[in-house]
C-alpha positions as a printed Julia matrix, in Angstrom:
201×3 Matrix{Float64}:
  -1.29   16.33   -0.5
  -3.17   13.96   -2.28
  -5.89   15.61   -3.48
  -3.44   17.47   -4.78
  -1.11   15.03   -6.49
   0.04   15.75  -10.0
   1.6    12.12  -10.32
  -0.59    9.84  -12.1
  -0.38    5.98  -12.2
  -0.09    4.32  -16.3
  -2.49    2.47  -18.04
  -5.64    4.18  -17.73
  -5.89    5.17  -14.31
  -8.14    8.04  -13.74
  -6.86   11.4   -11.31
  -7.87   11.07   -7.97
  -9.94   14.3    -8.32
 -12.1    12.12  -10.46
 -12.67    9.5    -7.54
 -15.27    9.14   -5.24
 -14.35   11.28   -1.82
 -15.26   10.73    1.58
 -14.11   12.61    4.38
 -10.8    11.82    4.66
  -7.01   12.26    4.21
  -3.67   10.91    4.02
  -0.7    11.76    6.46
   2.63   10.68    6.84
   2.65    7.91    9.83
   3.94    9.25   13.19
   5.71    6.98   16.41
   1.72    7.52   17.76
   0.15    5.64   15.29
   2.03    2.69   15.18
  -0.68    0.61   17.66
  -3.4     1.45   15.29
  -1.84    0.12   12.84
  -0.81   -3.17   13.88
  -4.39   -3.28   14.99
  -5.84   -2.69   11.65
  -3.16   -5.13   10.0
  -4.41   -7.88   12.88
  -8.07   -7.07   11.65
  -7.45   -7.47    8.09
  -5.73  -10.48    8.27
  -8.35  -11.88   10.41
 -11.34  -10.14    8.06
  -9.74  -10.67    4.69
  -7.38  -12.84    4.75
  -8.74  -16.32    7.18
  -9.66  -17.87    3.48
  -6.25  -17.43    2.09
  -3.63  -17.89    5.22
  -3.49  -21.2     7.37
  -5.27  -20.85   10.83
  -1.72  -20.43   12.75
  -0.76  -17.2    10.71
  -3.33  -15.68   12.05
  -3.8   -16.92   15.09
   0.15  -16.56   15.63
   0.01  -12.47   14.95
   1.91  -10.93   17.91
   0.2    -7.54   18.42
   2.92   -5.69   20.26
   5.88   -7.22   18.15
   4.06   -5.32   15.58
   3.41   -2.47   17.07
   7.56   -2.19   18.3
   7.76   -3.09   14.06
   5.83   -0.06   12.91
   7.34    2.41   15.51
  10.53    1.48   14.25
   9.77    1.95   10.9
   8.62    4.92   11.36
  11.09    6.81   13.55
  14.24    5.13   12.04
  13.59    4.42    8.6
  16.36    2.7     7.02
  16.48    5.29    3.95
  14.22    8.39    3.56
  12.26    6.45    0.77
  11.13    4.13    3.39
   7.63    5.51    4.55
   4.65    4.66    6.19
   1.64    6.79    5.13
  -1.97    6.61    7.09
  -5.04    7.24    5.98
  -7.09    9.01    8.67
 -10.85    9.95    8.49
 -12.84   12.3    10.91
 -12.4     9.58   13.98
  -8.76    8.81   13.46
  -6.79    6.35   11.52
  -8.55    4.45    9.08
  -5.75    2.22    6.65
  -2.06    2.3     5.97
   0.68    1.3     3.63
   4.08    1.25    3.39
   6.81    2.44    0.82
  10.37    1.6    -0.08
  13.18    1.29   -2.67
  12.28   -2.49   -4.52
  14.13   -5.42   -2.89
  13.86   -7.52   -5.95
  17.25   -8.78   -7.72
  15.24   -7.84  -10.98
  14.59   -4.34  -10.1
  16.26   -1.02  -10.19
  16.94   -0.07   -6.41
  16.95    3.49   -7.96
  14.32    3.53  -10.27
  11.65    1.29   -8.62
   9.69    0.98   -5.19
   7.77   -1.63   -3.61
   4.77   -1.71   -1.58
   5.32   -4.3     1.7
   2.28   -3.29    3.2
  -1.79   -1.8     2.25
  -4.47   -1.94    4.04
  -7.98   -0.37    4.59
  -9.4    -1.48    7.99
 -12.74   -3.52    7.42
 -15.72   -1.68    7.68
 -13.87    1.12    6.28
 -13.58    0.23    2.78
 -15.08    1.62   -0.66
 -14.99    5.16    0.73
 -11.61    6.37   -0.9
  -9.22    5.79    1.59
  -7.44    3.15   -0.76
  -7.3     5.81   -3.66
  -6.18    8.48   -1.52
  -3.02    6.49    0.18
  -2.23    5.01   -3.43
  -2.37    8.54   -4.48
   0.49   10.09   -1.96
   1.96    7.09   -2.57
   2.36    7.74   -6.42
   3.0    11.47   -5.2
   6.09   10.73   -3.05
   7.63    8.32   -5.14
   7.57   10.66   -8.4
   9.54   13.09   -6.6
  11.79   10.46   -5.75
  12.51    9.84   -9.09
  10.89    6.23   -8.79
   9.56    5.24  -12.72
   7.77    1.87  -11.38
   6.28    0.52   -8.53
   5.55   -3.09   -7.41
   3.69   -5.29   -5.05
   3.54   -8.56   -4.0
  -0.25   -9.83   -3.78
  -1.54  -13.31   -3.12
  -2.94  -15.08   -6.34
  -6.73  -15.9    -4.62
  -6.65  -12.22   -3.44
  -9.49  -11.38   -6.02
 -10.36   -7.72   -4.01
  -6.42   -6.47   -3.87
  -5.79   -7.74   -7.69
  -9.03   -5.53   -8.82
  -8.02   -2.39   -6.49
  -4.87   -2.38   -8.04
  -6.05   -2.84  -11.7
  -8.38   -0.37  -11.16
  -5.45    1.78  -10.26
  -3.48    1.16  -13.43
  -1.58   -1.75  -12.14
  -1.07   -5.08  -13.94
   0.56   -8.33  -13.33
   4.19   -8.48  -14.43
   4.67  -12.0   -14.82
   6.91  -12.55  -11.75
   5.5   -15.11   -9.21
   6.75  -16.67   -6.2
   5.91  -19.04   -3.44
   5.57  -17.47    0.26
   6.01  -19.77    3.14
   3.64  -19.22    5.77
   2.69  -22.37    7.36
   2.21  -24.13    3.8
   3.51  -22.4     0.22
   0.86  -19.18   -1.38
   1.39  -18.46   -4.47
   1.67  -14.74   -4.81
   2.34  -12.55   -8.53
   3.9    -9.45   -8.36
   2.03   -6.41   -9.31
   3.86   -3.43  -11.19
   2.55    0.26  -12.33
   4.35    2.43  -14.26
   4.62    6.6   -13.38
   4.09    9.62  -15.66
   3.73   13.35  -15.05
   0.41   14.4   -15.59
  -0.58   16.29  -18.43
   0.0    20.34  -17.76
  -3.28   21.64  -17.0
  -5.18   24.38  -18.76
  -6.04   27.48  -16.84
């Protein structure tokens, strides 16, 4: 599916048959992936994230809440534009994100989608995984109709800001303050979504 997509991200970003490939592919989460992913969420917050969250966030990460989290999510989604996508290489499952309609008062519920949750697990990085899962992301969401999509990033998170502007994505001039322990500052993050061009044969 995404190697596939036809749905391309605005503002210069390129297809994702021009980006480097690994071996690799993204999938729709099932109810048996849900511990790996909590586990790669606990190792990216613990990786990426121990210069940017207070000691206690991390530290106070309940594993199996998590894991109960994700399997809900995926087996009762509360709409079907609520997805979790995986990204799974020849060994198994490799990064993650999440999809659904935007929760912002500002936003079209119709129109626009957020993403709560992306991550590549460390070690794993740089090899396309992150393209790929932005690209069935982009994919699902233009058949849903969805013209714009968002995300909530944290201001000092330098390597998530770049991904996503080299993806297309730009600051939209929202911020906000997220308590965890002591106030982040975090700026939203919006794309915009086009067809592609029709292609030649």
């Amino acid at each position: 599916m995404a190697a596939d997509t036809f749905a391309l991200c605005e503002d210069g970003a390129v297809s994702i048959r021009e980006r480097p490939q690994a071996d690799g592919s993204v999938r729709l989460a099932t109810t048996e992936d849900a511990a790996t992913i909590a586990s790669i969420q606990a190792e990216a917050l613990r990786q990426n994230y121990s210069a940017l969250l207070p000691k206690q966030a991390i530290d106070g990460f309940d594993l199996a809440a998590a894991t109960n989290g994700w399997t809900t999510a995926i087996s009762s989604p509360p709409s079907l534009r609520h997805r979790v996508f995986v990204a799974v290489d020849l060994v198994g499952v490799v990064g993650f994100a999440a999809s659904a309609p935007a929760a912002d008062s500002d936003l079209d519920l119709e129109r626009d989608a957020e993403l709560p949750a992306f991550h590549v697990a460390p070690g794993h990085t740089r090899l396309g995984h992150g393209s790929r899962l932005m690209a069935a992301i982009v994919d699902h969401a233009h058949d849903d109709g969805v013209s714009q999509l968002v995300m909530w990033v944290f201001a000092a998170d330098d390597p998530m800001r770049l991904f996503l502007r080299d993806n297309g994505w730009d600051a939209d001039g929202s911020t906000r303050d997220l308590d965890v322990g002591e106030l982040l500052h975090q700026v939203r993050m919006h794309t915009g979504i086009k067809d592609a061009p029709d292609l030649i044969a």
